[in-house]
Residue frames as qw, qx, qy, qz and C-alpha x, y, z in Angstrom:
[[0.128, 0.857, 0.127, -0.482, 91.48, 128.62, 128.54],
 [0.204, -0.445, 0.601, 0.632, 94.44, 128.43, 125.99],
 [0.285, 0.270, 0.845, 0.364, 92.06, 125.55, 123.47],
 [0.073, 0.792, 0.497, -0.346, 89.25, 127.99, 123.88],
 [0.159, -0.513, 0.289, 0.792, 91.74, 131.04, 122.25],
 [0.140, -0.336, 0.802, 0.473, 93.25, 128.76, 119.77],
 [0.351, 0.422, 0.816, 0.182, 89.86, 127.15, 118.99],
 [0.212, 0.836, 0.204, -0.464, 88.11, 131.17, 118.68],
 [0.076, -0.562, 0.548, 0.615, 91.53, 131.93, 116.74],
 [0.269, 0.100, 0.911, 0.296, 90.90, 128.62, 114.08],
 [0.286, 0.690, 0.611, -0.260, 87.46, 129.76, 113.97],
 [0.225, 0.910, -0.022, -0.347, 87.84, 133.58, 112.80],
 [0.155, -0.384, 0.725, 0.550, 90.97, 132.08, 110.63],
 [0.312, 0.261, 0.899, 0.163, 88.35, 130.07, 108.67],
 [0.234, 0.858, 0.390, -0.241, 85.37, 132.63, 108.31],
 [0.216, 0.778, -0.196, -0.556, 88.04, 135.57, 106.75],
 [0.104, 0.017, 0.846, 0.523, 89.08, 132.27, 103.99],
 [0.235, 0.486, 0.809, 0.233, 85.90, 131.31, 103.03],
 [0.161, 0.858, 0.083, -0.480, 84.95, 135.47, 102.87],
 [0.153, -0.746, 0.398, 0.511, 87.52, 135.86, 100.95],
 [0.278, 0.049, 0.896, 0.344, 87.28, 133.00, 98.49],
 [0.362, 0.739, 0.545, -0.164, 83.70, 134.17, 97.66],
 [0.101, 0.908, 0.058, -0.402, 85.07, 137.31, 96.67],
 [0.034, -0.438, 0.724, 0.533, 87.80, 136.13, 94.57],
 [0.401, 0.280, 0.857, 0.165, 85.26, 133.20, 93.33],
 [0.368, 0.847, 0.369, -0.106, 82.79, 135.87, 91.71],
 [0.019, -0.822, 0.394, 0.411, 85.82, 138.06, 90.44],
 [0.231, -0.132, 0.876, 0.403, 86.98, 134.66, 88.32],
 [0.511, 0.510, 0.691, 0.024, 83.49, 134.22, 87.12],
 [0.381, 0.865, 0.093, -0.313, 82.83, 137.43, 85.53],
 [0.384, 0.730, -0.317, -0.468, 85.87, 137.44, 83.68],
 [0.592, -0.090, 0.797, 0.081, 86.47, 134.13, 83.25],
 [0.473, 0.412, 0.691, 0.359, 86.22, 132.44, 79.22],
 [0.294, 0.524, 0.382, 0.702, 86.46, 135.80, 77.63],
 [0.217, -0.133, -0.282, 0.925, 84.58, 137.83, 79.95],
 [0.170, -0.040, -0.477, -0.861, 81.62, 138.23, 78.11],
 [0.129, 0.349, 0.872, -0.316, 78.09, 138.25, 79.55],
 [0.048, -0.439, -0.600, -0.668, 74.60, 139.16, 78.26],
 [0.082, 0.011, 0.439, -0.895, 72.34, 141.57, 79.63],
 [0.170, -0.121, -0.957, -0.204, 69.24, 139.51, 79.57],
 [0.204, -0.851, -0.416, -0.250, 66.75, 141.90, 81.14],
 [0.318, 0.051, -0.352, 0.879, 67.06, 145.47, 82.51],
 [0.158, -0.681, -0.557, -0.449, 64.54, 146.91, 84.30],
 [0.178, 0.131, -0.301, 0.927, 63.93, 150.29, 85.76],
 [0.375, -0.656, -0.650, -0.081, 61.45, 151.25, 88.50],
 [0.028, -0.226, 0.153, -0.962, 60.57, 154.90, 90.19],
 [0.427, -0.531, -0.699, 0.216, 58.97, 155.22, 93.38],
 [0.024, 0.593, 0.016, 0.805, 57.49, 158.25, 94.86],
 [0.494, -0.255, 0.568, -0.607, 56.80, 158.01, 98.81],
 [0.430, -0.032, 0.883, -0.184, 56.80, 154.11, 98.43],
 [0.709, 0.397, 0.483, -0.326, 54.55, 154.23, 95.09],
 [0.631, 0.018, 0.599, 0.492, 55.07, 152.79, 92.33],
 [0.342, 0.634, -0.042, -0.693, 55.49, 155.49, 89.62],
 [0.623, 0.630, -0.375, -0.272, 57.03, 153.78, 86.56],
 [0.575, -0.360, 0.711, 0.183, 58.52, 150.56, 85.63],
 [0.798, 0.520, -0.090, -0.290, 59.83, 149.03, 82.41],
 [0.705, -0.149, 0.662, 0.207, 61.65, 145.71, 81.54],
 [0.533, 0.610, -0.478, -0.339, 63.89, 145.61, 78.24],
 [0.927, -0.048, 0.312, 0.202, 65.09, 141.54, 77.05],
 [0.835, 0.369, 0.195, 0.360, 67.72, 141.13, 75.65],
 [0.093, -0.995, 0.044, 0.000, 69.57, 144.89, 76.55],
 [0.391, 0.838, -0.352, 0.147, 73.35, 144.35, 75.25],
 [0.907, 0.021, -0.264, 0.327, 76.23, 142.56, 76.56],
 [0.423, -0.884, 0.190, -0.066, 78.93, 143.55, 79.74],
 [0.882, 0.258, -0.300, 0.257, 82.55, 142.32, 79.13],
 [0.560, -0.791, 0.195, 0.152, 84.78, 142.09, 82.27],
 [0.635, 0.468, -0.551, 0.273, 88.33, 141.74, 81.48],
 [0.826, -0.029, -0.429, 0.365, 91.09, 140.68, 84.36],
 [0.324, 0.210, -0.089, 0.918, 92.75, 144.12, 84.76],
 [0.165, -0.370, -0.803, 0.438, 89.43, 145.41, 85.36],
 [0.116, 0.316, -0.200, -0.920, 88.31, 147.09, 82.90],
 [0.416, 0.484, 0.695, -0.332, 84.66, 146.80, 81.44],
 [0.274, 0.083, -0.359, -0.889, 83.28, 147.60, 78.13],
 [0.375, 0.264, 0.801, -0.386, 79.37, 147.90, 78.58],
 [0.047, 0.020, 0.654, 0.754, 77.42, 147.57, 75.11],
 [0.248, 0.387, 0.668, -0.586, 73.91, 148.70, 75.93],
 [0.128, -0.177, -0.710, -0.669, 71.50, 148.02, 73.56],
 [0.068, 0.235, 0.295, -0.924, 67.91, 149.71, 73.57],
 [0.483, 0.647, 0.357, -0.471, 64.84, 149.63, 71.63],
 [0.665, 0.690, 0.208, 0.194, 67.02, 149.28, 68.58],
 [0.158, 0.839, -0.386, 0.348, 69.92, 152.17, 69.43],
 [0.880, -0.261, -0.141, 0.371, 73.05, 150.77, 71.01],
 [0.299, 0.905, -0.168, 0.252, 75.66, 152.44, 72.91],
 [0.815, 0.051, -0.387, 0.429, 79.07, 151.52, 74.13],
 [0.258, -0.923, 0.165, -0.233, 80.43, 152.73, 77.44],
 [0.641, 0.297, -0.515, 0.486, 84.18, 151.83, 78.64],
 [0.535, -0.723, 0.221, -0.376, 84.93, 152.07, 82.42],
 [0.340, 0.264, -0.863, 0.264, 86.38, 149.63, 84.80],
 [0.704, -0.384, -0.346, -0.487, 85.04, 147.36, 87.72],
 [0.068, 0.301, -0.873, 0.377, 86.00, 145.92, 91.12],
 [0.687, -0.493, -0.354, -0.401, 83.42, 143.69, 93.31],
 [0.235, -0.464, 0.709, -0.476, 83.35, 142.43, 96.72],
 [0.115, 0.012, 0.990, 0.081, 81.78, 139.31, 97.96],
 [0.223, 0.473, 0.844, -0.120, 78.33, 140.66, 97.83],
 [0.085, 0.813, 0.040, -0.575, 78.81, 144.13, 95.41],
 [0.698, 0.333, 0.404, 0.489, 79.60, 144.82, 91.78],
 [0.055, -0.770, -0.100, 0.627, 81.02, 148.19, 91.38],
 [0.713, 0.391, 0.379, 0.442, 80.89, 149.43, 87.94],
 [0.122, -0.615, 0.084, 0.774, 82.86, 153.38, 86.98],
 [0.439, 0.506, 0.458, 0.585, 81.85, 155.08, 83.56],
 [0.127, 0.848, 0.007, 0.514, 82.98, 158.69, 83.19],
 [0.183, 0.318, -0.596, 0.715, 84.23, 158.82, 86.66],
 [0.716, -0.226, 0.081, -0.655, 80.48, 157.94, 87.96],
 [0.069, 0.003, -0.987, 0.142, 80.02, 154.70, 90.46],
 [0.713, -0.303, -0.016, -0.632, 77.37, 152.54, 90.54],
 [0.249, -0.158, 0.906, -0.303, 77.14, 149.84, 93.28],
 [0.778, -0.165, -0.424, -0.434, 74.92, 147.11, 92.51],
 [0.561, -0.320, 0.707, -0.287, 74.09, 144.84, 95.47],
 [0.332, 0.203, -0.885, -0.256, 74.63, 140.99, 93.96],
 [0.743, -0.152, 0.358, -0.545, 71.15, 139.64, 95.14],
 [0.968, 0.178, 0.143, -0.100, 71.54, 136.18, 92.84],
 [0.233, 0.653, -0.710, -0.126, 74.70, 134.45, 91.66],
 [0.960, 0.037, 0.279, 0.014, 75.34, 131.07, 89.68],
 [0.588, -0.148, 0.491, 0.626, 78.16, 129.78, 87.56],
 [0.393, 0.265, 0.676, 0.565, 76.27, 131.19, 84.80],
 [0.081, -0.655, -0.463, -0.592, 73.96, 133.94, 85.50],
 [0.331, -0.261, -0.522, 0.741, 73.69, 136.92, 88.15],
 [0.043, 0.778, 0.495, 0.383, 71.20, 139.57, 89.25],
 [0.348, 0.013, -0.140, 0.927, 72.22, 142.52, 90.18],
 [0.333, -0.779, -0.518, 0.123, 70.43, 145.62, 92.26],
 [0.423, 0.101, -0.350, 0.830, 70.76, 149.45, 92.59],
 [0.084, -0.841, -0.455, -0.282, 68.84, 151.62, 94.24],
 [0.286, 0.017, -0.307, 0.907, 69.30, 154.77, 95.19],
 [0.137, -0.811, -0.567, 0.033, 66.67, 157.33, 97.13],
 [0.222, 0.290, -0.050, 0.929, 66.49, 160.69, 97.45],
 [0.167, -0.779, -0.526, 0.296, 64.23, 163.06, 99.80],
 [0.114, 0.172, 0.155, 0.966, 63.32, 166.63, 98.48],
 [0.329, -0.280, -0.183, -0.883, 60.80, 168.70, 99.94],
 [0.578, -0.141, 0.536, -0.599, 59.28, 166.01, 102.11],
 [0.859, 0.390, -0.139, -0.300, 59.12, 163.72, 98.97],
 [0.622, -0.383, 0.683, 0.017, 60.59, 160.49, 98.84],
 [0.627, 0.598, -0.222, -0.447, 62.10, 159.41, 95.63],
 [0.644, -0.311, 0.697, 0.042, 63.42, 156.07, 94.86],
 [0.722, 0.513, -0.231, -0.402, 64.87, 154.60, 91.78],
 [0.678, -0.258, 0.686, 0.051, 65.84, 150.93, 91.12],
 [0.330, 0.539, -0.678, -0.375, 68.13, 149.16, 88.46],
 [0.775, -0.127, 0.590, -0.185, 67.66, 145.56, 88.49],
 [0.408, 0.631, -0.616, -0.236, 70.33, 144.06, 85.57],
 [0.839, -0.068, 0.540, -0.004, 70.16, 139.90, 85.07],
 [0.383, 0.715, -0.553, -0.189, 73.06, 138.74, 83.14],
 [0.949, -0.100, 0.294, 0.053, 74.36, 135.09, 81.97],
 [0.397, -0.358, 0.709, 0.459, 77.62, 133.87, 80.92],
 [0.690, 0.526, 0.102, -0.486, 77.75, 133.66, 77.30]]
């Protein structure tokens, strides 16, 4: 009965490292070599009771610098008009929280390489019986 514990114990000692390493491993990428990634497509999509209402994909849509400390300056370029937003960030092993003005947004981290991640919010709402749903979807690469 004791190896049995000690083997359960070994076990769950192993799973919370290798949790934990993830989460510190994506926290080195982003700000790793400067910190500086590109926002290489952003595209927004708006659902009304499960239909598409509206989607639109931008290339090339401005650049996200993490620092260390954990602060963020996001440079969002647009059709031509760029604008610069300052905030800060934290992640987890499978989240990227970003804060601007005192507003969070959670992206869920659906992709991640050494070099390039895609990133996911949605949020829904219900009003009136109406189901509203809107989805970020931000792919960024080491630059």
């Amino acid at each position: 009965m004791k190896k049995i514990n000690i083997a359960l114990l070994s076990l769950l000692v192993v799973f919370v490292l290798a949790s934990c390493s993830k989460e510190k491993r994506i926290e080195k990428s982003l700000y790793k070599k400067g910190g500086e990634w590109s926002v290489s497509s952003y595209k927004q999509e708006s659902y009304t009771n499960g239909s598409l209402d509206y989607s639109d994909t931008y290339a090339n849509a401005g650049t996200m610098d993490f620092s260390k400390s954990g602060t963020l300056v996001w440079t969002f370029t647009l059709d031509g008009y760029t604008d610069v937003y300052g905030g800060s960030w934290s992640n987890t092993e499978d989240k990227l929280t970003i804060i601007i003005d005192g507003e969070g947004i959670v992206f869920d981290i659906k992709e991640r390489s050494r070099k390039s991640m895609m990133l996911e919010n949605v949020q829904t709402d219900n009003y009136n019986g109406i189901s509203n749903q809107y989805k970020l979807t931000l792919e960024i690469e080491k630059k």
